[in-house]
N, C-alpha and C positions, 0 to 999 in steps of 0.2 A: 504493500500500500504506500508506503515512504522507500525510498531509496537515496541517502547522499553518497555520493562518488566524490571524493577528496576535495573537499572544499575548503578555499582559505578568507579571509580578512584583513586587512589592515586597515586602521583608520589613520587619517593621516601621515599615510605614505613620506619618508622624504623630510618629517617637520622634526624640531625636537622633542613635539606632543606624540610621534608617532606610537601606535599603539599596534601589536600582534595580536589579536582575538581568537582566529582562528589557525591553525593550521594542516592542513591536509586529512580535514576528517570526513571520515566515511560511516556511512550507518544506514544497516537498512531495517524496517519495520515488518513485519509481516500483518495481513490482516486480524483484526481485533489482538492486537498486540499492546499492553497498558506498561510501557516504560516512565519508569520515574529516574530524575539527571538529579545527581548530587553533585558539591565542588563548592568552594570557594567564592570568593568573592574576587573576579576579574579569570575565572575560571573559562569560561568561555561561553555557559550555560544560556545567556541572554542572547548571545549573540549568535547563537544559534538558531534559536527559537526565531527570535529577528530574521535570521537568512530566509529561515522556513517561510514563514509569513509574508515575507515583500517587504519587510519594514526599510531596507536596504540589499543591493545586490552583493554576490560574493563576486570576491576577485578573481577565482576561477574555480573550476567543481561544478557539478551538475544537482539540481534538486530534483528530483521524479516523484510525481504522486501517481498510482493506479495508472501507470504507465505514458502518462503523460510528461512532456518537459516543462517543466515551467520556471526553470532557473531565469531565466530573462521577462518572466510576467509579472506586472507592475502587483500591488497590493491588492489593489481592488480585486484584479480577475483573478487572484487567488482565494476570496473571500469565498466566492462560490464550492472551492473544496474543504475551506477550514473552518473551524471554530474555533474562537481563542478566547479565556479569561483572565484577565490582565490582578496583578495585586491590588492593584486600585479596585474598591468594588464604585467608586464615581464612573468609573470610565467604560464601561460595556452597555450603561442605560443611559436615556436620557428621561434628566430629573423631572422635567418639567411636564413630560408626557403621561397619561395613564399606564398603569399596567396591561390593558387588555391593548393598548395601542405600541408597547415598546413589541410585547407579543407578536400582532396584527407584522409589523414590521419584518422582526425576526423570521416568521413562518414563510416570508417569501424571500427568502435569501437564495438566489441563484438564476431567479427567476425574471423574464422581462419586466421592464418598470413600465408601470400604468399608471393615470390619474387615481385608480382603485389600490387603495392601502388598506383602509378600513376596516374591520373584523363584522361578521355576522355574529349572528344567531351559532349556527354549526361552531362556527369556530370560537365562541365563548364559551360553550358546551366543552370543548375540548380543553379550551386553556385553563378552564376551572377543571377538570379531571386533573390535569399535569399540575396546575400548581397543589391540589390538596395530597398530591404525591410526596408533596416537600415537607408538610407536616407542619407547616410555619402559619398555616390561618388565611395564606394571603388569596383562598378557592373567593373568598367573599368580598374582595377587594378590587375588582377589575376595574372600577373606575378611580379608583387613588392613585395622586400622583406617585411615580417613582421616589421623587425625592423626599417623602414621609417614610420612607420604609429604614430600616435601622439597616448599618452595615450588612451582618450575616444576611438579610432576608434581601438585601440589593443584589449579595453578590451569590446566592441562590437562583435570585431570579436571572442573573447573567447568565450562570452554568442552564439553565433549559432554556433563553434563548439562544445560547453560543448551541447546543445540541438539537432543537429544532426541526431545523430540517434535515440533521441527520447527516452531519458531514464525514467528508470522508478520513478527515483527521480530527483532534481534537487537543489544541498545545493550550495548554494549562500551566500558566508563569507565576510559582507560588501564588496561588488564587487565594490560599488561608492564612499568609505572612501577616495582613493588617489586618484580622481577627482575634480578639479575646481568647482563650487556649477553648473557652464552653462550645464557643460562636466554631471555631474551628472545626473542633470537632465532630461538630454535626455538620457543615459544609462538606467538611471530608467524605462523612459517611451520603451524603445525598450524592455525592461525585463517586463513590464505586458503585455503588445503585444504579446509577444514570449509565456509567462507563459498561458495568455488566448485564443488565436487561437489552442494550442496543447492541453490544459488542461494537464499542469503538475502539477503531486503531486513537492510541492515547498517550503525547509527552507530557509529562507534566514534573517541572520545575520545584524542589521543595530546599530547604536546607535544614529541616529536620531527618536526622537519618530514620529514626523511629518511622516513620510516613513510607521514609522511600523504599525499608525494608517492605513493612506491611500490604503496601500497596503495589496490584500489580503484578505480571510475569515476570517483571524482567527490569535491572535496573543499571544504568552506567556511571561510571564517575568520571568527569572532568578534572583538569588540572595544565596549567597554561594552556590553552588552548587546544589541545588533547583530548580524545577521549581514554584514559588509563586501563577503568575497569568495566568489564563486562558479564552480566552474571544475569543466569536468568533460571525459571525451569526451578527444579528439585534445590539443585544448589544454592538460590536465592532465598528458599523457605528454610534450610536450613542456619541459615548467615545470623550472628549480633553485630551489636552495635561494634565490639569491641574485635570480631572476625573484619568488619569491614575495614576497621581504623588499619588494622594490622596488615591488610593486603593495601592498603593505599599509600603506607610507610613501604611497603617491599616495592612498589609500582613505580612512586614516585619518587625513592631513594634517598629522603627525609626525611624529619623527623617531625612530630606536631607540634612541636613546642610552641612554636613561632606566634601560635592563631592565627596562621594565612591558609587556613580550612576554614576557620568561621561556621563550622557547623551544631548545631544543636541535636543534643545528644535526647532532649524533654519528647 
């Protein structure tokens, strides 16, 4: 479903700001495939995510979704194969619209644009089925605005618009970073519910290693721009916290001391 062919980055080419993000990574997904990316901070994990998405182009390497190229396709007409929820829960809604209308929106992602955005009948039927899936109250809420709704329950509501129409990816950039550890938690659990009743191929960005174990087939770690480690399958269910620390010391030929892992152990 994913395929990257050795892709790199740099920002700033040539400056004294220049910066290495990527370099010659490769990774491919398989359908309904749920990887979680652990690493550091300047690891390379965003900027990946970023390549994926359109957010910017790689410097060379190929992106392939379901067999398509789309390394050179701007953001937009990548929108139609992705779903993304950003750490921000402000930035996947808009505030100022109702829920049954960010909804109405969402549900035609991919689709030609019409004067017709609007939600029916049918389709508030629905949207209220999905949202009382989320257990958050908000099935009675279809015409409140977005921006009454409390973090966790915004950025719920993003994870079933970003999921919607059922994309064929779904990159998830610590979605639970600026939630409450409660709020989190239940975000989390609504996002393997969502990821496993659809079976979506799924990255999702954490820097708690707890999460990256738990969730998911299959998990990688970053480090300069690298991907180090790769683990998936039987051997992923067996891993700690302290197995994983221990193979990314042998990986990366370091030691942790430093705090240039930055990761959370809670």
């Amino acid at each position: 479903m994913l395929d990257i062919r050795n892709i790199s980055k740099t920002f700033n080419p040539g400056t004294i700001t220049e910066k290495v993000a990527l370099i010659d990574v490769s990774l491919h997904l398989d359908d309904g495939d749920f990887v979680t990316v652990i690493g550091g901070n300047g690891a390379g994990k965003s900027t990946l995510m970023n390549s994926i998405a359109g957010t910017f182009l790689v410097d060379k390497g190929s992106i392939w979704i379901d067999d398509e190229d789309i390394t050179r396709w701007p953001e937009y007409r990548r929108a139609r194969y992705i779903g993304r929820v950003f750490q921000d829960p402000m930035m996947g809604t808009a505030a100022n619209m109702m829920i049954e209308e960010n909804l109405a929106i969402a549900a035609r992602r991919g689709r030609r644009p019409t004067l017709r955005w609007s939600s029916n009948d049918e389709d508030n039927g629905r949207f209220q089925t999905l949202l009382a899936s989320l257990g958050l109250g908000l099935e009675d809420r279809l015409e409140s605005k977005v921006g009454l709704l409390s973090g966790g329950q915004r950025q719920a509501l993003t994870l079933l618009m970003a999921t919607l129409a059922n994309p064929k990816l779904l990159l998830l950039d610590e979605h639970t970073a600026a939630l409450d550890p409660k709020t989190a938690e239940q975000v989390l659990k609504i996002t393997t519910s969502i990821v496993a009743e659809r079976r979506l191929t799924t990255l999702m960005i954490t820097h708690n290693m707890r999460d990256a174990l738990r969730c998911g087939n299959r998990l990688i770690m970053m480090f300069e721009g690298r991907i180090l480690i790769d683990v998936r399958g039987e051997e992923k269910k067996k891993l700690t916290v302290a197995d994983l620390l221990q193979m990314f010391e042998k990986a990366a030929g370091s030691e942790l001391g430093d705090d240039s892992l930055l990761l959370s152990c809670n």
